[in-house]
DSSP file (Angstrom, degrees, kcal/mol; ACC not computed):
  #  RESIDUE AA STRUCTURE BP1 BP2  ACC     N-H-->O    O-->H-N    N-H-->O    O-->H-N    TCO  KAPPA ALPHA  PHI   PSI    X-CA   Y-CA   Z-CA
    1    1 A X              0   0    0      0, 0.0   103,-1.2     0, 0.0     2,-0.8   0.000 360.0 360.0 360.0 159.3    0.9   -0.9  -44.7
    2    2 A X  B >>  -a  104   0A   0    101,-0.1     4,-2.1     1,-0.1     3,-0.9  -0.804 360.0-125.2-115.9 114.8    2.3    0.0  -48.0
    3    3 A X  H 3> S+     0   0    0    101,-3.5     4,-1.7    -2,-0.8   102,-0.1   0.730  96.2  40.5 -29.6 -46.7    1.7   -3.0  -50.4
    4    4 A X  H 3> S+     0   0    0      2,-0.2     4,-0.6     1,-0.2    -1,-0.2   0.715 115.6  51.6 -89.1 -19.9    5.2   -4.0  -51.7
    5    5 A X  H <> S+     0   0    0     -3,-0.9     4,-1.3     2,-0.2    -2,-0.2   0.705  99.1  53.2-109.6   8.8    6.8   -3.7  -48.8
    6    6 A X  H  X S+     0   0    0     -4,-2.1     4,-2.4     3,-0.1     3,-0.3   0.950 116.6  57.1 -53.7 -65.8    4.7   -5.6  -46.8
    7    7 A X  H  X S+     0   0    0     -4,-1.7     4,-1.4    -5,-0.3    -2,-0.2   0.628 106.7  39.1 -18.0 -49.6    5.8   -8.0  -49.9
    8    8 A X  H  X S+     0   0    0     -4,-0.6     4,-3.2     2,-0.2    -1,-0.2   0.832 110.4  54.4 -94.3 -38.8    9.2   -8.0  -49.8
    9    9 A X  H  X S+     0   0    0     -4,-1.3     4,-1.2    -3,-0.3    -2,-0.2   0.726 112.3  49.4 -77.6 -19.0    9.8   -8.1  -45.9
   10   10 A X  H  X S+     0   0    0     -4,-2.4     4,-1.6     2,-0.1    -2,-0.2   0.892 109.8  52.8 -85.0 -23.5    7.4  -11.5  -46.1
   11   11 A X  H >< S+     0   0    0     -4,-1.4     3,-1.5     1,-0.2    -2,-0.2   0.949 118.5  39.0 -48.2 -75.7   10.1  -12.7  -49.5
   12   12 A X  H >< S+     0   0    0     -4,-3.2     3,-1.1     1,-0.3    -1,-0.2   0.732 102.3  65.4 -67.4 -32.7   13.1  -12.1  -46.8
   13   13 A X  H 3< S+     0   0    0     -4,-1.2    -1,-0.3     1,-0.3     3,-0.2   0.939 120.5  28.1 -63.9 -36.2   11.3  -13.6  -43.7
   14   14 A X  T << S+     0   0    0     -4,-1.6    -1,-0.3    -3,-1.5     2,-0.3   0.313 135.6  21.1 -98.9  23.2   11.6  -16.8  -46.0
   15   15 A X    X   -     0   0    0     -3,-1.1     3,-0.6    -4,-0.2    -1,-0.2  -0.687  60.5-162.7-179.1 105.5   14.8  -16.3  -48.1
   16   16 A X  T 3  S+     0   0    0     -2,-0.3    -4,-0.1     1,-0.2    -3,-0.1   0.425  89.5  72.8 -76.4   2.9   17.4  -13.8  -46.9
   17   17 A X  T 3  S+     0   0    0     -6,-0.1    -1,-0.2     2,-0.1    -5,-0.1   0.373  76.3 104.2-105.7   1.8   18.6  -13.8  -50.1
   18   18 A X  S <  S-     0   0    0     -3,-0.6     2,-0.4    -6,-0.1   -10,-0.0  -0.087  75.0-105.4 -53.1 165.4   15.6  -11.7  -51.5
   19   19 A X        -     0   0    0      4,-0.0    -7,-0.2     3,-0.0     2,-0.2  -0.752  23.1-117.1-113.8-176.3   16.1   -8.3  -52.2
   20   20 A X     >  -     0   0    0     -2,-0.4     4,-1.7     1,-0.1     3,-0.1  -0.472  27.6-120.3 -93.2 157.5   14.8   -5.3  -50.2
   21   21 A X  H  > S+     0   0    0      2,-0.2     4,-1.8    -2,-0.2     5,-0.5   0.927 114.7  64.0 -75.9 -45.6   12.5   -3.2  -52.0
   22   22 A X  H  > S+     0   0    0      1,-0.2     4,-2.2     3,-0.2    -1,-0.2   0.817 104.7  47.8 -50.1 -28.6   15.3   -0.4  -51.4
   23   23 A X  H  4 S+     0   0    0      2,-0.2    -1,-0.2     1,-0.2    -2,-0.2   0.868 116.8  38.0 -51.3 -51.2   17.6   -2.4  -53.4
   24   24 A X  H  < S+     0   0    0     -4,-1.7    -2,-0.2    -3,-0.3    -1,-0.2   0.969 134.9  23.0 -80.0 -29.1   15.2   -2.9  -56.1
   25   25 A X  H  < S-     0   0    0     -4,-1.8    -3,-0.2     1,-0.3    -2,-0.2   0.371  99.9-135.8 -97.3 -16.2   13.5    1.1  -55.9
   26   26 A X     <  -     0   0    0     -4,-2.2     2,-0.3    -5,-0.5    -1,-0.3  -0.134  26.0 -67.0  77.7 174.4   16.3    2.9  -54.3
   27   27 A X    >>  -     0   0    0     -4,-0.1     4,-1.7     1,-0.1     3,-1.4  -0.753  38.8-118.9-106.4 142.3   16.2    5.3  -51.6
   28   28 A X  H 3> S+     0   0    0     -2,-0.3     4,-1.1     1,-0.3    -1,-0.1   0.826 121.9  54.6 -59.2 -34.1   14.4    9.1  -52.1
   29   29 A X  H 3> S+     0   0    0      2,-0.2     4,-0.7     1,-0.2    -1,-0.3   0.442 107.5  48.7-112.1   5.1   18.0   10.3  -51.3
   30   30 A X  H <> S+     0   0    0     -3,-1.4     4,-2.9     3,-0.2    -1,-0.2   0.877 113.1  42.8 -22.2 -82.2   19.4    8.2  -54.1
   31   31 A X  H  X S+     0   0    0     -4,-1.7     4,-1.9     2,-0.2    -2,-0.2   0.822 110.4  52.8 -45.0 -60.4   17.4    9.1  -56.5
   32   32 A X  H  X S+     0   0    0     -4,-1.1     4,-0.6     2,-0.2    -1,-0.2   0.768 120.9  43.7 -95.6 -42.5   17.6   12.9  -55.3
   33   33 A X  H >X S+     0   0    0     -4,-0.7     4,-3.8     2,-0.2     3,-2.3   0.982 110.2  51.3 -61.7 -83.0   21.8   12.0  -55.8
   34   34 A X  H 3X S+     0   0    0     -4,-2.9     4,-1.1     1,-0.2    -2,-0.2   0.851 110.3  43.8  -7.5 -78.9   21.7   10.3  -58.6
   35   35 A X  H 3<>S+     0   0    0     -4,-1.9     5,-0.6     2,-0.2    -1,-0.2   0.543 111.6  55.3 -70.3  -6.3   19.9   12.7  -60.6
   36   36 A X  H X<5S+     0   0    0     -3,-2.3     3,-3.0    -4,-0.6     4,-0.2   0.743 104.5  62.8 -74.6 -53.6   22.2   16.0  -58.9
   37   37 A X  H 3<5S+     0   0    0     -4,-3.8    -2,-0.2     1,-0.3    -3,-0.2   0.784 100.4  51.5 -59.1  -9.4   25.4   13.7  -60.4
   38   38 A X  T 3<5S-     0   0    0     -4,-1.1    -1,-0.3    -5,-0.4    -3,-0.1  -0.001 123.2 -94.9-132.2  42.0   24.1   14.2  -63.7
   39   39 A X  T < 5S+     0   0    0     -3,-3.0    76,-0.3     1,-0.2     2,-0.2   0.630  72.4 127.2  82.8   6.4   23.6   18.1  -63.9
   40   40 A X      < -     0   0    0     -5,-0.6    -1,-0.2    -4,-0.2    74,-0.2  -0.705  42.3-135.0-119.8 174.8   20.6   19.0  -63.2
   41   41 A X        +     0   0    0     72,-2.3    72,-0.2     1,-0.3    -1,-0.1  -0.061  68.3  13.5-118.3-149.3   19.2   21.4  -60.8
   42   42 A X  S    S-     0   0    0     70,-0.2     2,-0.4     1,-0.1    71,-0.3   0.411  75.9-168.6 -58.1 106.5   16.6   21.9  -58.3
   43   43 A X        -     0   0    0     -3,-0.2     2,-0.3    69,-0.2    69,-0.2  -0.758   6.3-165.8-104.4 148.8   15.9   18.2  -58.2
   44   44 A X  E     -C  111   0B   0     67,-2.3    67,-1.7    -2,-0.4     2,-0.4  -0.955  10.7-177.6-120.5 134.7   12.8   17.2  -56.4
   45   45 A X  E     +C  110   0B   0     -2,-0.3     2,-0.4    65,-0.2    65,-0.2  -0.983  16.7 165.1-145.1 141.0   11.8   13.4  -55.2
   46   46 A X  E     -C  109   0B   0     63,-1.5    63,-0.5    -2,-0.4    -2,-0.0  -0.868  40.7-106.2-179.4 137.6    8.5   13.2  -53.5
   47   47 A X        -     0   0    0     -2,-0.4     2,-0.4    61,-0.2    61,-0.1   0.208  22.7-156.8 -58.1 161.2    6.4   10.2  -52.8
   48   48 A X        -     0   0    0     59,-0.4    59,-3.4     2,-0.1     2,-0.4  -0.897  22.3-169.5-146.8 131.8    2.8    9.4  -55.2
   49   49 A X  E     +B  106   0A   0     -2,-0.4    57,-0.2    57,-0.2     2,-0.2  -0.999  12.2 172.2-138.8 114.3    0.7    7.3  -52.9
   50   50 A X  E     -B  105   0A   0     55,-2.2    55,-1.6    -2,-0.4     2,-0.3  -0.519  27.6-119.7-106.2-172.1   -2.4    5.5  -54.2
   51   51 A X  E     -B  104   0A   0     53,-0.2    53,-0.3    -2,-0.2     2,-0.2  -0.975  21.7-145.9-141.6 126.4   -4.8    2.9  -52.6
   52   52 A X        -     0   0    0     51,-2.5   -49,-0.0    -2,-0.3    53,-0.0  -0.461   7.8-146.4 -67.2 134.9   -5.4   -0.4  -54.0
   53   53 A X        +     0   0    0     49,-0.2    49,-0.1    -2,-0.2     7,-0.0   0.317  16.9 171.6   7.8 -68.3   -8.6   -2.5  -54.0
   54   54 A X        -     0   0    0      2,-0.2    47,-1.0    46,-0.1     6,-0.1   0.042  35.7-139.3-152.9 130.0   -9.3   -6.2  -53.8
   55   55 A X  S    S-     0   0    0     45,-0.2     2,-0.1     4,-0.1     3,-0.1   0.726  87.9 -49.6 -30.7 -59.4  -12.5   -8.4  -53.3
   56   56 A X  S    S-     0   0    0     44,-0.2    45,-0.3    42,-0.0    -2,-0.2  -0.081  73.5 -56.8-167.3-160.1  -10.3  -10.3  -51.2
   57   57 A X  S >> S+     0   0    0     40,-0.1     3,-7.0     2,-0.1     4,-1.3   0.889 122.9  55.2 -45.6 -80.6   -6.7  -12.2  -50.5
   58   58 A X  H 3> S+     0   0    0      1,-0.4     4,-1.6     2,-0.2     5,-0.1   0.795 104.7  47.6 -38.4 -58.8   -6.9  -14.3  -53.2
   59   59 A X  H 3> S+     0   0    0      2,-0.2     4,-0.8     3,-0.1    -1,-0.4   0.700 113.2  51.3 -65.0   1.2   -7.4  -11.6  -55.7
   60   60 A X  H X4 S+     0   0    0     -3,-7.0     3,-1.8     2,-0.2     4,-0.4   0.914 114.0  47.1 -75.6 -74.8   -4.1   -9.4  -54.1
   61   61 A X  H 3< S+     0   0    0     -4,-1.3    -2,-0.2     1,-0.3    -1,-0.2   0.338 107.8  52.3 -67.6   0.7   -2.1  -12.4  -54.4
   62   62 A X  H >< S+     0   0    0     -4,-1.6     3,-3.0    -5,-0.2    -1,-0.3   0.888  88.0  77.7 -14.0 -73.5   -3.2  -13.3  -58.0
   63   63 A X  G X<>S+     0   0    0     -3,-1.8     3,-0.9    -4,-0.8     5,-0.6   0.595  98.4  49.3  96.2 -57.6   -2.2   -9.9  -58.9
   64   64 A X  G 3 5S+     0   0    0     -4,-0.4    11,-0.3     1,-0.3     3,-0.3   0.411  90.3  69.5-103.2  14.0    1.7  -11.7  -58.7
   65   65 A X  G < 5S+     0   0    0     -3,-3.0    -1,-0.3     1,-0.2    -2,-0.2   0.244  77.8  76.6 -99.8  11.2    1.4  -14.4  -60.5
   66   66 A X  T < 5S-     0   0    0     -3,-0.9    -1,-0.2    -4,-0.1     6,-0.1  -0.413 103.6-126.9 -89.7  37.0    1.1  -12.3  -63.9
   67   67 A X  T   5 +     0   0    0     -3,-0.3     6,-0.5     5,-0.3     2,-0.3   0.450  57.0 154.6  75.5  13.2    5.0  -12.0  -63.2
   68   68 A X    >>< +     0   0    0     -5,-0.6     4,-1.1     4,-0.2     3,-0.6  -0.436  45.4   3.7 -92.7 153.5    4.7   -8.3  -63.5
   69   69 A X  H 3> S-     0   0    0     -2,-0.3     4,-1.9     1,-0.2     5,-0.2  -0.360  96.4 -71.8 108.5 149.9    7.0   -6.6  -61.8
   70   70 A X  H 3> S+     0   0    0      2,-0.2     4,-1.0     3,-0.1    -1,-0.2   0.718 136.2  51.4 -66.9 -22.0   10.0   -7.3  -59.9
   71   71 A X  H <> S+     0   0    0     -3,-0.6     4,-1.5     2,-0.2     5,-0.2   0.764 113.3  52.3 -96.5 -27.1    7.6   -8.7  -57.0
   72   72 A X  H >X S+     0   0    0     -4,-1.1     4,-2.8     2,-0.2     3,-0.6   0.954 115.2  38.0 -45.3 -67.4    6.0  -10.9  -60.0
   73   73 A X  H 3X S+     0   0    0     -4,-1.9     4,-3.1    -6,-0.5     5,-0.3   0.939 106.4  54.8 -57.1 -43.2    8.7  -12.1  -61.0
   74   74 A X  H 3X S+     0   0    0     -4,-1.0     4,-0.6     1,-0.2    -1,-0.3   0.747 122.0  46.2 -74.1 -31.4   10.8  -12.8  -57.8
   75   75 A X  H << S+     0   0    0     -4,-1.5    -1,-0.2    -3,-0.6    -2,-0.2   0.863 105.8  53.4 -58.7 -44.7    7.0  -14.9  -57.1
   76   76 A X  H  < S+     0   0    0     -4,-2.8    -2,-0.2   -12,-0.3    -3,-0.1   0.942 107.8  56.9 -75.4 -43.7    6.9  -16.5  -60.4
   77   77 A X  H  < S+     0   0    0     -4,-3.1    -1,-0.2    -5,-0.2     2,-0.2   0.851  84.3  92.3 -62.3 -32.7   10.8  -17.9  -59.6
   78   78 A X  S  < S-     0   0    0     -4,-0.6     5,-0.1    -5,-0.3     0, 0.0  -0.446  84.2-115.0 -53.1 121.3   10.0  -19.6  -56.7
   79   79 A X     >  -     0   0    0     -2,-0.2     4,-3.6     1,-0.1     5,-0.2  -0.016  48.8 -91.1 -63.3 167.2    9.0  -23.7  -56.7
   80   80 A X  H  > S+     0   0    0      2,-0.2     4,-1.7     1,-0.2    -1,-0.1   0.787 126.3  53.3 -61.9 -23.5    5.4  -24.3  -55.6
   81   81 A X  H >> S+     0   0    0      2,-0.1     4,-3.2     1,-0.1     3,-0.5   0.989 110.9  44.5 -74.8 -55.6    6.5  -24.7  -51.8
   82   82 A X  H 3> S+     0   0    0      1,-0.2     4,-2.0     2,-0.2    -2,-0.2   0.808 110.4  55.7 -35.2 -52.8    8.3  -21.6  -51.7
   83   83 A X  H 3X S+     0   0    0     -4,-3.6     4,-2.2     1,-0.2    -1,-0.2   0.911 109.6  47.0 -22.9 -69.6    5.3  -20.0  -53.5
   84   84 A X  H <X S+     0   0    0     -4,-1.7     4,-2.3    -3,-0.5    -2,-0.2   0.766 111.9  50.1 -42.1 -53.9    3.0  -21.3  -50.7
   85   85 A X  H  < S+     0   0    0     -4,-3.2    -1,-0.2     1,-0.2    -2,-0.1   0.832 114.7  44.0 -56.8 -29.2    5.4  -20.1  -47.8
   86   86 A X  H >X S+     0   0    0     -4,-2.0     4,-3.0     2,-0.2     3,-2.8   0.976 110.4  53.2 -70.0 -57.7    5.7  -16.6  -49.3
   87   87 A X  H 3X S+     0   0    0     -4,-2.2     4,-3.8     1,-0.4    -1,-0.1   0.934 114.2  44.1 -51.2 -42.6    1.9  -16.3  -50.0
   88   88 A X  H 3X S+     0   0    0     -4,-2.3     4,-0.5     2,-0.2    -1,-0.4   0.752 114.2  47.5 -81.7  -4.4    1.1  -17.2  -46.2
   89   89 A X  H X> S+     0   0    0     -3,-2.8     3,-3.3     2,-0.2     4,-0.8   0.934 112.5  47.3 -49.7 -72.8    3.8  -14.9  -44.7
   90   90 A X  H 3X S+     0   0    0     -4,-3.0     4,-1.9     1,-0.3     6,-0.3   0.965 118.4  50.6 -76.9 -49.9    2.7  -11.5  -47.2
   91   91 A X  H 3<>S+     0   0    0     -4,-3.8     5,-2.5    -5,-0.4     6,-0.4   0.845 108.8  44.5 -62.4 -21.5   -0.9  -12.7  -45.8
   92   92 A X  H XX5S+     0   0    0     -3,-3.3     3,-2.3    -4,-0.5     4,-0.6   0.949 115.8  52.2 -83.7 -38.5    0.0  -12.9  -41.9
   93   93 A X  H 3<5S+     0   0    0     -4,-0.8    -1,-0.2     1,-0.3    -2,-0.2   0.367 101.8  57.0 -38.8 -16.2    1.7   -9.6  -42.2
   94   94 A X  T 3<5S-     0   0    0     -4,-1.9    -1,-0.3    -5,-0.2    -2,-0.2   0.193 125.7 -99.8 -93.6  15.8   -1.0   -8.1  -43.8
   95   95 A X  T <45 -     0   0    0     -3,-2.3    -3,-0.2     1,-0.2    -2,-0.2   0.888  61.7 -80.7  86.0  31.0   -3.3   -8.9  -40.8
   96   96 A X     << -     0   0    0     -5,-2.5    -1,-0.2    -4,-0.6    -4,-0.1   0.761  56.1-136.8  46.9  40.8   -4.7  -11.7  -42.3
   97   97 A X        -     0   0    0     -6,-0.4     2,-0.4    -3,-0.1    -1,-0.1  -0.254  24.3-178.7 -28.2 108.4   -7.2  -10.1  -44.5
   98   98 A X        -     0   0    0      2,-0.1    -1,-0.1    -3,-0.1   -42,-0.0  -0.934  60.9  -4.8-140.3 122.6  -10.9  -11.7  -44.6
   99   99 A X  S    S-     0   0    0     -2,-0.4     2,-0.1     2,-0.0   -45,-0.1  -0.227 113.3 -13.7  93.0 167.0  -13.4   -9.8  -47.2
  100  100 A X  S    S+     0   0    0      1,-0.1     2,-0.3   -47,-0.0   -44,-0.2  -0.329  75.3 158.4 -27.2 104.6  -12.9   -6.6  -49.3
  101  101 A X        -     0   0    0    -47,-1.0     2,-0.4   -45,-0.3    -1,-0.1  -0.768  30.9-131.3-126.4-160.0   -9.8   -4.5  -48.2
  102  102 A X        -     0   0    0     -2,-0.3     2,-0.2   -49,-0.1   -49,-0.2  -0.827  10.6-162.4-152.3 119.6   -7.5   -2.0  -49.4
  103  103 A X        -     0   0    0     -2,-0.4   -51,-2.5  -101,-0.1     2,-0.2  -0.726  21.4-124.6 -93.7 162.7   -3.6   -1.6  -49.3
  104  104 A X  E     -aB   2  51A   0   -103,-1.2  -101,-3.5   -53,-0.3     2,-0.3  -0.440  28.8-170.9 -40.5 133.3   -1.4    1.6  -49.8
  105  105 A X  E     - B   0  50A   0    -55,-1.6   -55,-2.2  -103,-0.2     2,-0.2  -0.932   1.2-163.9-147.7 170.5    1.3    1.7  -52.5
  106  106 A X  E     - B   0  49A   0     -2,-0.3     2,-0.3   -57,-0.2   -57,-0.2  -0.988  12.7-176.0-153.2 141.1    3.6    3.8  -53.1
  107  107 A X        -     0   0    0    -59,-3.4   -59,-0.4    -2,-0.2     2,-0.2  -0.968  30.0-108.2-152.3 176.7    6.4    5.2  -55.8
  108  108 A X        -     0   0    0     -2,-0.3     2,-0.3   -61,-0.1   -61,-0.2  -0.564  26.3-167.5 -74.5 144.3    9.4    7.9  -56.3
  109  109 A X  E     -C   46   0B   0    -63,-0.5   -63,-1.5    -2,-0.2     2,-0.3  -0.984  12.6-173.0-106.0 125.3    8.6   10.7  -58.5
  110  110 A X  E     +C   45   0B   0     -2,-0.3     2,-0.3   -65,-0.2   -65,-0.2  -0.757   8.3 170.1-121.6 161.3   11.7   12.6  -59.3
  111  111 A X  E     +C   44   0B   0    -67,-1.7   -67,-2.3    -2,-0.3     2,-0.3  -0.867   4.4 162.5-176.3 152.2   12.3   15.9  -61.3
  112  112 A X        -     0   0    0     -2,-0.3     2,-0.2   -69,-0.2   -70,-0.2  -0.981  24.5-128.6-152.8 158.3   14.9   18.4  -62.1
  113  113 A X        -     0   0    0     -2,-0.3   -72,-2.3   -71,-0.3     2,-0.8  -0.633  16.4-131.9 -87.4 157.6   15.6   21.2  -64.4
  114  114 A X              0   0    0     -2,-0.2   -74,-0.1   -74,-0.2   -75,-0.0  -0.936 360.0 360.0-113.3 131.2   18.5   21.8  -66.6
  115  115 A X              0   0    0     -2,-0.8    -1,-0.1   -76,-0.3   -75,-0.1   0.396 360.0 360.0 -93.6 360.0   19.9   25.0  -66.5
């Protein structure tokens, strides 16, 4: 499971007014548009996939209470109940994690030439 969007779909399972991680990152074919509309040429978008860490829960969900980020922040806004609901959602959607594991994340890389 890909860390942020494990994230985002436990934000919406308690607020529908969250946003989607496509909203906030776009779509590969966005991007791939986007960067056509503005002249350049054999544009390329392709995924960069690391793997994350973490002794535990605790330290993942730490991790978004240093506000960084859109998923930081969109935590950080939230009142202490709201906080709570999210943190136990992203954990039952990540299988309830007990011990050392490791998530997936993932981001656009885009590139084009001018010609």
């Amino acid at each position: 499971m890909v860390l942020l969007a494990a994230f985002w779909k436990a934000a919406r399972a308690n607020d529908p007014d969250a946003p989607t991680e496509e909203r906030l990152f776009g779509r590969p074919e966005e991007l791939l548009d986007l960067w056509q509309s503005q002249g350049l040429d054999r544009v390329e978008v392709e995924a960069i996939e690391v793997s994350a860490g973490y002794a535990d829960y605790d330290e993942l969900w730490e991790t978004f209470l240093l506000r960084a980020g859109p998923s930081g922040d969109y935590a950080a806004s939230l009142d202490e109940s709201g906080r709570q609901a999210l943190r136990e959602e992203y954990r039952r959607r990540l299988g309830d994690p007990a011990g050392s594991f490791a998530l997936d994340a993932r981001a656009w890389a885009v590139r084009g030439f001018i010609v």
